[in-house]
C-alpha positions in Angstrom: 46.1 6.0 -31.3 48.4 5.8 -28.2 51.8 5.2 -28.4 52.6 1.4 -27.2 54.1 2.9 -23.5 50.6 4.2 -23.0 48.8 1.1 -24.3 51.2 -1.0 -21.6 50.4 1.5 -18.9 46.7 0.8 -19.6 47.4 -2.9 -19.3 49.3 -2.6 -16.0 46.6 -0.4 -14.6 43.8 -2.5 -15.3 45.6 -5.7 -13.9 46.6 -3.7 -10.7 42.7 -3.4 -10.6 42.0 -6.6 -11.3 44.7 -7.9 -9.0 43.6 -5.6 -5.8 39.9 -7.0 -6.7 41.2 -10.0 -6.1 43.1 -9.5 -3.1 40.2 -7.8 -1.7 37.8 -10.8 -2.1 40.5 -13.1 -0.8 40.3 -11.5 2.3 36.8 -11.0 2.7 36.4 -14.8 2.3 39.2 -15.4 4.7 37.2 -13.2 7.5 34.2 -14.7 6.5 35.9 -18.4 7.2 37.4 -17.3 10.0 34.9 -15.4 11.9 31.7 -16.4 10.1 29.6 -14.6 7.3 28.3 -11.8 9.1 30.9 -10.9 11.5 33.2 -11.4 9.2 31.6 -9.4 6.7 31.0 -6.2 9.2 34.9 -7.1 10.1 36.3 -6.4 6.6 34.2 -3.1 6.3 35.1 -1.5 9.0 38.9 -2.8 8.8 38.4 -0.9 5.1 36.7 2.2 6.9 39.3 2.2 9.4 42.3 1.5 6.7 40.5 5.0 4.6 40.6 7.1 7.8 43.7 7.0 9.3 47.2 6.2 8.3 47.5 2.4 8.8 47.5 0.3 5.5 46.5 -3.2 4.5 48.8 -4.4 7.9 45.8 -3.2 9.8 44.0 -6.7 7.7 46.9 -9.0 8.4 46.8 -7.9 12.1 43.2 -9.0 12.1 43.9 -12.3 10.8 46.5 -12.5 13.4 44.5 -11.8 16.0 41.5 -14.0 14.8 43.8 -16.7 14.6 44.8 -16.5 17.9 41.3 -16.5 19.4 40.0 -13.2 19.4 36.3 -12.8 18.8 35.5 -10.3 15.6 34.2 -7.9 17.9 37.1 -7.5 20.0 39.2 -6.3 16.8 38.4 -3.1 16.3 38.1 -1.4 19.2 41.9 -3.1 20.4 43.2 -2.0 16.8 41.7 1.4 17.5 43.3 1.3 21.0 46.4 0.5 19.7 46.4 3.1 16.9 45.8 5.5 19.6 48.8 4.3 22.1 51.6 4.0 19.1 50.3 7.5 18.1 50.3 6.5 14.5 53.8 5.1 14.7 
């Protein structure tokens, strides 16, 4: 038996899961739409690689969109996002 703040906790967890599921397939698709399946695809990994490996969050995904939306080819994205990273220092 767990007491009803751990049974709510358990709720909220597993709709935070849900929800980030979600968010994560939004974007996919949105890479996918924007850049086409396969690029867009091999974007959103290494975006996801990148987002594990250093200290830059889910702005680094926004920032591609951005930049896709302006005209930037998929494979331009990650090394100027790296390039970046490396001249703000991590700031």
């Amino acid at each position: 038996f767990l007491p009803a703040l751990g049974v709510a906790g358990l709720l909220s967890l597993g709709g935070n899961i849900v929800n980030a599921g979600l968010q994560g397939q939004a974007r996919q698709t949105s890479f996918e739409v924007m850049a086409g399946q396969r690029d867009g695809t091999r974007l959103n990994q290494d975006l996801t690689k990148f987002a594990q490996d250093s200290i830059y969050g889910n702005e680094l995904y926004q920032n591609a969109q951005t930049m896709l939306a302006f005209g930037a080819s998929a494979k331009e994205i990650m090394p100027d996002l790296r390039m970046l990273g490396d001249v703000s220092m991590g700031n």
